[in-house]
C-alpha positions as CSV (number, residue, x, y, z in Angstrom):
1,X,-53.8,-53.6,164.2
2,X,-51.0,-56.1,165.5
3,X,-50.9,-59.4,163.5
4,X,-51.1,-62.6,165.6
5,X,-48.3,-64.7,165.8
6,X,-48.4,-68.4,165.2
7,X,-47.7,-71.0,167.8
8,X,-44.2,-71.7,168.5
9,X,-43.8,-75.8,167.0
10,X,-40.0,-75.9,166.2
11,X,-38.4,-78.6,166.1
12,X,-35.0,-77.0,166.0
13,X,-33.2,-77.2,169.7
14,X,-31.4,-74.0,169.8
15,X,-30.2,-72.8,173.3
16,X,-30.7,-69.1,171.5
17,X,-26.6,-68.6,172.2
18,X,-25.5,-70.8,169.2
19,X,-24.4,-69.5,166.2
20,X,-24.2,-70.9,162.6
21,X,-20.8,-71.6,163.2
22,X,-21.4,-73.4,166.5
23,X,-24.0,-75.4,164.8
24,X,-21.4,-76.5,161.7
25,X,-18.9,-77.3,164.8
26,X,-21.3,-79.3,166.1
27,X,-22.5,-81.8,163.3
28,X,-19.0,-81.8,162.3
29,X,-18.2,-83.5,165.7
30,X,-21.7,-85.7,165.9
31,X,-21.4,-87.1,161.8
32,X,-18.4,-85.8,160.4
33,X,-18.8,-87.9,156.7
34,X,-22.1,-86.4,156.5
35,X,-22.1,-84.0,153.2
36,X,-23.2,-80.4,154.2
37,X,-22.6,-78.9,150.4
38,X,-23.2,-80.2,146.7
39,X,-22.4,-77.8,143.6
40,X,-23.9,-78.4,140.9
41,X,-21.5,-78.5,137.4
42,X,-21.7,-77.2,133.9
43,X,-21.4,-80.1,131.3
44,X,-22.9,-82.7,133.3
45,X,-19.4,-83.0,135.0
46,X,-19.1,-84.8,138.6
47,X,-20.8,-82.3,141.0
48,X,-18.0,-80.7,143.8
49,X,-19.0,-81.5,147.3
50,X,-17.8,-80.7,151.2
51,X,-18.7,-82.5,154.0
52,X,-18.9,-81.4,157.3
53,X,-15.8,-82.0,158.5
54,X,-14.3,-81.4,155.7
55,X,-16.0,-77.6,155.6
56,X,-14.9,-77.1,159.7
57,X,-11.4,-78.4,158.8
58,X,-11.4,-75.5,155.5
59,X,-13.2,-72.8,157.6
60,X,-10.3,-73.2,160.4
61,X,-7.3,-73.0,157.7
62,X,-8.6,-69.9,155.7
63,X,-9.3,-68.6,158.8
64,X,-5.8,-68.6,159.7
65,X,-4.6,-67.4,155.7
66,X,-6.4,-64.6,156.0
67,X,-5.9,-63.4,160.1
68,X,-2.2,-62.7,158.1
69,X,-3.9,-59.4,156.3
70,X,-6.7,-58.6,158.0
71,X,-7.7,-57.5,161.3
72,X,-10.7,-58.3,163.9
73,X,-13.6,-56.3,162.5
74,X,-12.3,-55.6,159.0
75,X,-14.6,-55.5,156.3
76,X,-13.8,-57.8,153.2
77,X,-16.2,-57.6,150.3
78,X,-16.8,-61.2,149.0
79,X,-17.3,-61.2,145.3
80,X,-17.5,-65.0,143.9
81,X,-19.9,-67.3,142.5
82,X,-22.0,-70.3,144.5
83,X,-18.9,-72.5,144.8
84,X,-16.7,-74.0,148.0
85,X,-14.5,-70.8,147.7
86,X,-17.3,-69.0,148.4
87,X,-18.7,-70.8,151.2
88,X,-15.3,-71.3,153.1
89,X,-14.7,-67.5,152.5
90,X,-17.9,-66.3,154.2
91,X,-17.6,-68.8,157.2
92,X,-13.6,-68.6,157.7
93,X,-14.1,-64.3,158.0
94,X,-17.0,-65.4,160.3
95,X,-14.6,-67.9,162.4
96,X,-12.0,-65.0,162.4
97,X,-14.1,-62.2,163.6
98,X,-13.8,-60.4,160.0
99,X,-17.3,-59.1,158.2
100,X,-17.5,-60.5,155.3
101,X,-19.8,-58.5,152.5
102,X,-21.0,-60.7,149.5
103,X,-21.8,-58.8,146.7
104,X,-22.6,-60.2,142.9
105,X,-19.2,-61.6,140.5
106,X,-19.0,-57.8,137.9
107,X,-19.1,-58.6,134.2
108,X,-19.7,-54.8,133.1
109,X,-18.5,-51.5,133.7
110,X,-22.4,-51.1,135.5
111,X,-21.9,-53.4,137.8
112,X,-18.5,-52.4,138.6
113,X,-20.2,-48.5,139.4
114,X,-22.2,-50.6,142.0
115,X,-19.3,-52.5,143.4
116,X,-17.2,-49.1,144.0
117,X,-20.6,-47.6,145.6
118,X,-20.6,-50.6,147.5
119,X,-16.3,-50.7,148.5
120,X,-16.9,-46.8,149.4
121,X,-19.7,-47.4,151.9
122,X,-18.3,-50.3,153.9
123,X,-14.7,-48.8,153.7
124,X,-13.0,-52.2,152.8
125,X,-9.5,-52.2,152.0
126,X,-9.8,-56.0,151.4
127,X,-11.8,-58.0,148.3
128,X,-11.3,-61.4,147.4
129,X,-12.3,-62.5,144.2
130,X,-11.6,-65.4,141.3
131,X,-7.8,-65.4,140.5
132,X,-8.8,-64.1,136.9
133,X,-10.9,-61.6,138.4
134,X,-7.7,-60.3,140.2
135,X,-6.0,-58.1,138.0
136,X,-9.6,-56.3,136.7
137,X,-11.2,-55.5,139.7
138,X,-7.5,-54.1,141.3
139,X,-7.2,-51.9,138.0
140,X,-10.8,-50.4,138.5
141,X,-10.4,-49.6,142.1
142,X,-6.6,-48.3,142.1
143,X,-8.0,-44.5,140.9
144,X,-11.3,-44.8,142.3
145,X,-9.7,-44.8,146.1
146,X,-6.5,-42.9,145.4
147,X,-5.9,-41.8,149.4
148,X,-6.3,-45.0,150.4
149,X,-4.8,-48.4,149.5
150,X,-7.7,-50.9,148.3
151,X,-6.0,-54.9,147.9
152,X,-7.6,-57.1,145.8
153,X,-6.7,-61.1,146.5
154,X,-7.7,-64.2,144.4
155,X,-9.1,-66.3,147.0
156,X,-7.7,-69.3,145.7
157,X,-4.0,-68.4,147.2
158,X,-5.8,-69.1,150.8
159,X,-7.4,-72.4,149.5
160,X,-4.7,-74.1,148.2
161,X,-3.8,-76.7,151.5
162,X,-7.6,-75.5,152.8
163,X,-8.3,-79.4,153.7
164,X,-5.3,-80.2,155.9
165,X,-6.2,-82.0,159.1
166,X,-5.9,-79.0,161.5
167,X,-7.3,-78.9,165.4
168,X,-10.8,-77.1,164.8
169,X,-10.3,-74.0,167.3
170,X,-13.6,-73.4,168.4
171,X,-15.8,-70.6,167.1
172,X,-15.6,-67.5,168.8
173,X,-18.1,-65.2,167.6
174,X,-21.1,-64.2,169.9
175,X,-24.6,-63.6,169.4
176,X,-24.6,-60.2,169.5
177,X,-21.4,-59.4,166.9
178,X,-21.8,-58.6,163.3
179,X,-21.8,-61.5,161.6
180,X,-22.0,-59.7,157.7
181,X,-23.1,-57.1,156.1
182,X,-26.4,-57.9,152.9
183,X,-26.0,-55.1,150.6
184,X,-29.9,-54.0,149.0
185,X,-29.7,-53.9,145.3
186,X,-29.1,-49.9,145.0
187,X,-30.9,-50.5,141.8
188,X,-32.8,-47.0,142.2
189,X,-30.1,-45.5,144.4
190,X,-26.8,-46.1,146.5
191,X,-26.7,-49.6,147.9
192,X,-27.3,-50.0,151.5
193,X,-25.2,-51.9,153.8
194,X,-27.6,-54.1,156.1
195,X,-25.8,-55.1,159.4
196,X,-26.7,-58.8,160.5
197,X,-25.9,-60.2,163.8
198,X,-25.0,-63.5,164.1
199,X,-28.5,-63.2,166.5
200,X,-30.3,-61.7,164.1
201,X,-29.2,-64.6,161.1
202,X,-30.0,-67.9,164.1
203,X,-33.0,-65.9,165.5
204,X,-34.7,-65.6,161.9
205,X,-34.2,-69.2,160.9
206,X,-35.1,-71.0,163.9
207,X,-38.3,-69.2,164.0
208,X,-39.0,-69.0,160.2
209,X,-38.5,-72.8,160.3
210,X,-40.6,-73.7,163.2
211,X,-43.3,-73.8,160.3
212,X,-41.9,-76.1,158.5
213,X,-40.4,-79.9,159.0
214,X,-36.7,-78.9,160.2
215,X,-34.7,-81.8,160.2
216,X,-30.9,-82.8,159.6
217,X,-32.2,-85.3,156.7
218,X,-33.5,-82.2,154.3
219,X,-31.9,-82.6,151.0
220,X,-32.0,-78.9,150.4
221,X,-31.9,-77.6,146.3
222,X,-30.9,-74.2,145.6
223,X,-30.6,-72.0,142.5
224,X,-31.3,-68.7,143.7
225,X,-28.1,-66.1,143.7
226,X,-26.1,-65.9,147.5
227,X,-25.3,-62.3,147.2
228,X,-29.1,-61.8,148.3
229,X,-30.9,-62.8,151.6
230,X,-33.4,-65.5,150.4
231,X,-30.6,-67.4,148.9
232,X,-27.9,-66.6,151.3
233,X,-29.8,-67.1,154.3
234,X,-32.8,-69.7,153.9
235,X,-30.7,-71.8,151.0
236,X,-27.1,-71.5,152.5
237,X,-27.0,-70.9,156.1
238,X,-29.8,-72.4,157.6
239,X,-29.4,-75.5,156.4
240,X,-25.7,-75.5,158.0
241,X,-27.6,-74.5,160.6
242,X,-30.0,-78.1,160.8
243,X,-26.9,-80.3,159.5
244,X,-29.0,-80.8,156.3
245,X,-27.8,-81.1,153.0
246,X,-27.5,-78.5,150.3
247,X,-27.2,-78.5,146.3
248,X,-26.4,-75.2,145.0
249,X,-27.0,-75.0,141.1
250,X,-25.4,-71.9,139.6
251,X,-27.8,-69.3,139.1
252,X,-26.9,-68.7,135.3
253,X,-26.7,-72.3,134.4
254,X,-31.0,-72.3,136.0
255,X,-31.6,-68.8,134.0
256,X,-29.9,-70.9,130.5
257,X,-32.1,-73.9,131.2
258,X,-34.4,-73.9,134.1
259,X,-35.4,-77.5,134.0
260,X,-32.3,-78.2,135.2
261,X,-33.9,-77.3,138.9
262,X,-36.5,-79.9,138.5
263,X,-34.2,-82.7,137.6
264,X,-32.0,-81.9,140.1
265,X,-35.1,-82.3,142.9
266,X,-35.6,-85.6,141.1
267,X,-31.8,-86.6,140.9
268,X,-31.0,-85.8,144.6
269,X,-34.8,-86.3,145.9
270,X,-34.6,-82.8,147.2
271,X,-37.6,-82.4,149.9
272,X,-36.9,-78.2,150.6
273,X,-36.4,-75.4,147.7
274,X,-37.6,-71.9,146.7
275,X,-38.1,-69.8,143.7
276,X,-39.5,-66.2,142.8
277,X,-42.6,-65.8,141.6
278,X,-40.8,-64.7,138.2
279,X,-38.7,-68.1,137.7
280,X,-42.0,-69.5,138.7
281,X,-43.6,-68.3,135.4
282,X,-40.8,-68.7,133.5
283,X,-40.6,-72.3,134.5
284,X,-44.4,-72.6,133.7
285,X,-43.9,-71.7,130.4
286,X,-41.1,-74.3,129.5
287,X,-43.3,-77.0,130.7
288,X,-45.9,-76.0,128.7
289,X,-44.2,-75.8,125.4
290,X,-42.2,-78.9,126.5
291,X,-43.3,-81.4,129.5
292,X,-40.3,-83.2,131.4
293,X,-40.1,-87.2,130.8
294,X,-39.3,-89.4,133.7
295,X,-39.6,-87.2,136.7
296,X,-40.8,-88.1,140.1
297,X,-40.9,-84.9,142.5
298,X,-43.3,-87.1,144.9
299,X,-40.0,-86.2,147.8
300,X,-40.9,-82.5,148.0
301,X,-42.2,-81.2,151.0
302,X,-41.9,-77.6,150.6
303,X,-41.5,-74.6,147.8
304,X,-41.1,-71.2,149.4
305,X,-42.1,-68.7,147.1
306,X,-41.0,-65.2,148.0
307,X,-39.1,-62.2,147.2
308,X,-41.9,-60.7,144.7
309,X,-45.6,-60.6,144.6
310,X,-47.0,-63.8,144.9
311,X,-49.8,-64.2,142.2
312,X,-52.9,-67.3,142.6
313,X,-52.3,-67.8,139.1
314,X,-48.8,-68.6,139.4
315,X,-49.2,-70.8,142.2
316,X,-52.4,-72.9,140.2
317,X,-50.3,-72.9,137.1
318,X,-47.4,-74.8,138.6
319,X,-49.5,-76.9,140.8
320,X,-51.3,-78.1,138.1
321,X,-48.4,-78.6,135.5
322,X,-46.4,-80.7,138.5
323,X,-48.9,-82.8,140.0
324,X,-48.7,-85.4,137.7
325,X,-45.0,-85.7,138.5
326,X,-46.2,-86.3,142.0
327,X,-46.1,-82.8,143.4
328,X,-47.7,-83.1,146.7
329,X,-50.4,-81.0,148.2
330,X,-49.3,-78.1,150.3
331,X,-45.7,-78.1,149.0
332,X,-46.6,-74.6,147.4
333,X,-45.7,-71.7,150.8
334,X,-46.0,-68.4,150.3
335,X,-43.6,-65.8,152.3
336,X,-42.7,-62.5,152.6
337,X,-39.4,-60.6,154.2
338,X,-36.8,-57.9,153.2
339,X,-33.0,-57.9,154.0
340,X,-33.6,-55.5,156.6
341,X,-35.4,-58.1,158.9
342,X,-32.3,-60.7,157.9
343,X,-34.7,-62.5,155.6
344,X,-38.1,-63.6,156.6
345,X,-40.9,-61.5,158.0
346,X,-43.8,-64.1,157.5
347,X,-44.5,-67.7,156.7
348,X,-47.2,-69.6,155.4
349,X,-47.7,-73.1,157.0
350,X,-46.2,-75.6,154.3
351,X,-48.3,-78.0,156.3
352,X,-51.8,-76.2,155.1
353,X,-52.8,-75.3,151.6
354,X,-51.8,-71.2,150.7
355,X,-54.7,-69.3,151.4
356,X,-56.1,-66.5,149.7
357,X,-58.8,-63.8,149.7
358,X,-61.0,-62.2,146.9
359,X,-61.0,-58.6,147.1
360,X,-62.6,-55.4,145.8
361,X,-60.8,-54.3,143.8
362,X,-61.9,-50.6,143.6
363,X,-61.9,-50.5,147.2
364,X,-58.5,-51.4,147.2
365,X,-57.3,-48.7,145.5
366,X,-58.9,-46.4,148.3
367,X,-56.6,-48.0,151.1
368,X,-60.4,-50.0,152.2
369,X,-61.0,-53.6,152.4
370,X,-64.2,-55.4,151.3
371,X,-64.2,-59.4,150.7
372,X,-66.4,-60.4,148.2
373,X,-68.3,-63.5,149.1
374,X,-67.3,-65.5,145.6
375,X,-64.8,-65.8,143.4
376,X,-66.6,-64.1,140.6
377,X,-65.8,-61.6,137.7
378,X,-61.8,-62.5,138.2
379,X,-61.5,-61.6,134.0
380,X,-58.8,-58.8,133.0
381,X,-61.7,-55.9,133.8
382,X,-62.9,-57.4,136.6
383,X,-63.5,-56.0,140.1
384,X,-61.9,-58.8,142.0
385,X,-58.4,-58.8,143.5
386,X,-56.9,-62.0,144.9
387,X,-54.9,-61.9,147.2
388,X,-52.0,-64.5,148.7
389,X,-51.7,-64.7,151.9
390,X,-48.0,-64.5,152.8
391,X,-48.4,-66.3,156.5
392,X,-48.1,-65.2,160.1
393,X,-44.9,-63.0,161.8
394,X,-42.5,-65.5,162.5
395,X,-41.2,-66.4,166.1
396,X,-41.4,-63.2,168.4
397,X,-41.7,-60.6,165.7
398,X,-43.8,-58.2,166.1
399,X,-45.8,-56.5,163.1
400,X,-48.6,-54.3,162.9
401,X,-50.3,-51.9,160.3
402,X,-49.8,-48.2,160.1
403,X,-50.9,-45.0,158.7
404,X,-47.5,-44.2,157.2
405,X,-49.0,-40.1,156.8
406,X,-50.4,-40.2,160.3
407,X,-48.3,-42.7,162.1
408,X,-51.4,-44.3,163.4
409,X,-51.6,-48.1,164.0
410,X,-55.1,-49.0,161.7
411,X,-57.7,-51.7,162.7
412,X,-59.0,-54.2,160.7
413,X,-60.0,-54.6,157.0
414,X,-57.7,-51.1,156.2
415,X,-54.3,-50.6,154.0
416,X,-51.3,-49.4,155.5
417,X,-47.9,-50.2,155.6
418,X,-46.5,-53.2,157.7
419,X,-44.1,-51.8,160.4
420,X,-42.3,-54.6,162.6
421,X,-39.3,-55.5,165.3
422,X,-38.3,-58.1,167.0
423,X,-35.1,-60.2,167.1
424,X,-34.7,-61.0,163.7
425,X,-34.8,-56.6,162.0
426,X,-31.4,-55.4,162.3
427,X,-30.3,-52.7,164.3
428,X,-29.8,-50.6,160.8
429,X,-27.7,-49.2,158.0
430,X,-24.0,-49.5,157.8
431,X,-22.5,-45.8,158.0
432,X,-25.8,-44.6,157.1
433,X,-27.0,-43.0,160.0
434,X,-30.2,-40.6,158.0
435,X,-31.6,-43.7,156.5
436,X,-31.0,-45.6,159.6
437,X,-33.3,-43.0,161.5
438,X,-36.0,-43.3,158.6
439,X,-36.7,-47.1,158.4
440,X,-35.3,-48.4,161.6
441,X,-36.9,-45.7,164.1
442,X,-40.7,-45.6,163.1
443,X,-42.9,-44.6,166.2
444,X,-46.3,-44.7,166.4
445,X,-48.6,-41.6,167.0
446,X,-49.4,-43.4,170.6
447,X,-45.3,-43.3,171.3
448,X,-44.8,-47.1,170.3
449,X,-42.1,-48.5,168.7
450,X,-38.8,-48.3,167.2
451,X,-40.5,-50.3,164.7
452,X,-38.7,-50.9,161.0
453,X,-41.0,-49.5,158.5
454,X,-41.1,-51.6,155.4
């Protein structure tokens, strides 16, 4: 069974050869004042902010700093919180043809075991980091890699005269080159090294976007951590991408005190965030046991929820507690995607109400499909399932069900697993070239594919 793709309504104008960093290039030529990035401060102190020229003029300048110690095609793992450092890291090893890795700030010696897992798979000999991060991480990674010399640099060194006019060279990365490495979470294993193109990252959001209102006048709010894909991608490069605005809020400072999301929609009359289906209930339950004053969310257009199941009863639950704060209909847009396929894999229309379907539930267990007419018996023992409906495959994806035992593509109204290609899956693992041939290399029993098998 191959899933039908939605009609192509973007309102985007790529050319299909312009990278992110063309795109910056470009609004920083067209409105230069125009603010591309907000962070959001602990304390209630004055937010730091970038705009567009201002980013171009940083991205050129550590660009040069850092051409000094690295070479075309190093890897440099990028391990810093949602700040200007962070974003004028990633884009400047972009800008000087170096693959930048983000990976999560360490606090514990845990974490650290991942971050060596993750230095020994993309053989890195660079990391920047925080300059009181410095000293630590070089310490930790000095007997882990004794035959080989690992140097750890406090990003702030190539920051320090970041905003000097300079003579924007023009970007010269193309479509086809590696534009940076997503590492998966390794939570159950070693952590896998996902190569993105800088065609895979454009291809993804101009087509995952074409179902939504994509224009340079988004106020964009964003809380979700840019070490993974939905925030790195959807929250912090596509809107570069549009010449929108951005608000990042630091991930901790929304786990401390979640509301601080909502009034920061309000505050900056955000029209385009996301959240996890997790945050969503967590959210729920602070508005429950204490309900905002003075909020007007009347300016959002659209809520992507993604990343983890997405239940009905989280979605009624916050639709419900928000619509007296003028939470419009249809904000609420289900999606679902993987780092593997850069980010997105489907999308819900934000301009149609989520959909669902009432299943059997016993059924359902036996890999069989049966709707059930109402929505009846939904109780804790009951034999109904909903189920979300996480949209259509985005731009010219293709996706279709599968057998995974048999390898055979399944019809209608049967379980399988959802194998799919197209411009947006990568072309595989980093150094990894086993898994690589398990995910990326499915083939039908009929001889079609590669497909990635999710």
């Amino acid at each position: 069974m191959t899933i039908p793709q939605p009609p192509h309504t973007s309102i985007i104008n790529y050319d299909g050869e312009q990278t992110v960093l063309d795109a910056i290039w470009n609004h920083a030529s067209i409105d230069p004042k125009k603010l591309a990035l907000r962070f959001i401060q602990k304390n209630n102190n004055k937010p730091d902010t970038l705009s567009f020229r201002e980013l171009q003029s940083s991205i050129v300048q550590f660009s040069r700093q850092i051409t000094k110690i690295c070479s075309l095609g190093d890897i440099v793992i990028l391990t810093l919180p949602c700040n200007r450092e962070f974003w004028i890291s990633l884009l400047g090893c972009m800008h000087a043809g170096i693959i930048p890795a983000p990976t999560p700030t360490y606090k514990d010696k845990r974490q650290v075991q991942r971050f060596k897992k993750i230095v020994d798979n993309s053989q890195a000999r660079i990391v920047f980091c925080r300059n009181n991060e410095q000293e630590y991480l070089q310490s930790e990674l000095n007997p882990f890699s004794p035959h080989k010399t690992i140097s750890v640099y406090g990003v702030e060194q190539f920051l320090d005269k970041a905003c000097i006019q300079h003579e924007p060279e023009k970007p010269s990365a193309s479509i086809a080159s590696i534009a940076l490495l997503q590492y998966t979470s390794g939570s159950t294993g070693n952590p896998k090294g996902i190569a993105l193109t800088h065609g895979n990252i454009v291809a993804n959001i101009s087509s995952a976007f074409s179902l939504t209102n994509s224009y340079s006048n988004h106020q964009v709010i964003n809380w979700l951590p840019i070490f993974h894909d939905f925030g790195l991608i959807i929250y912090g490069l596509w809107p570069l991408f549009i010449g929108a605005t951005t608000t990042h809020i630091p991930t901790e400072y929304f786990l401390e005190a979640p509301g601080i999301w909502l009034r920061t929609i309000h505050t900056y009359r955000g029209t385009y965030t996301g959240t996890t289906p997790t945050a969503l209930d967590l959210l729920v339950t602070l508005l429950r046991r204490k309900p905002p004053s003075d909020l007007d969310l009347s300016c959002l257009e659209t809520i992507i929820v993604a990343a983890e199941q997405v239940r009905a009863e989280t979605l009624e639950n916050l639709d419900n507690l928000l619509s007296p704060y003028g939470l419009g209909e249809n904000v609420l847009t289900p999606a679902y995607g993987l780092a593997e396929a850069t980010v997105a894999l489907t999308f819900a229309n934000s301009r149609e109400q989520w959909r669902q379907l009432i299943l059997n539930k016993r059924e359902l267990k036996a890999n069989s499909i049966r709707v059930l007419e109402k929505q009846t018996d939904l109780g804790p023992k009951g034999n109904a399932y909903r189920a979300i409906s996480c949209g259509l495959p985005l731009g010219d994806t293709n996706v279709i069900v599968v057998d995974p035992e048999s390898c055979e593509e399944l019809t209608e109204k049967t379980v399988g697993e959802l194998w799919a290609n197209g411009p947006t899956v990568s072309a595989g693992y980093w150094r990894n070239t086993k898994a690589t041939e398990e995910i990326f290399r499915g083939y039908t029993c009929s001889g079609k594919g590669p497909f990635l098998r999710t």
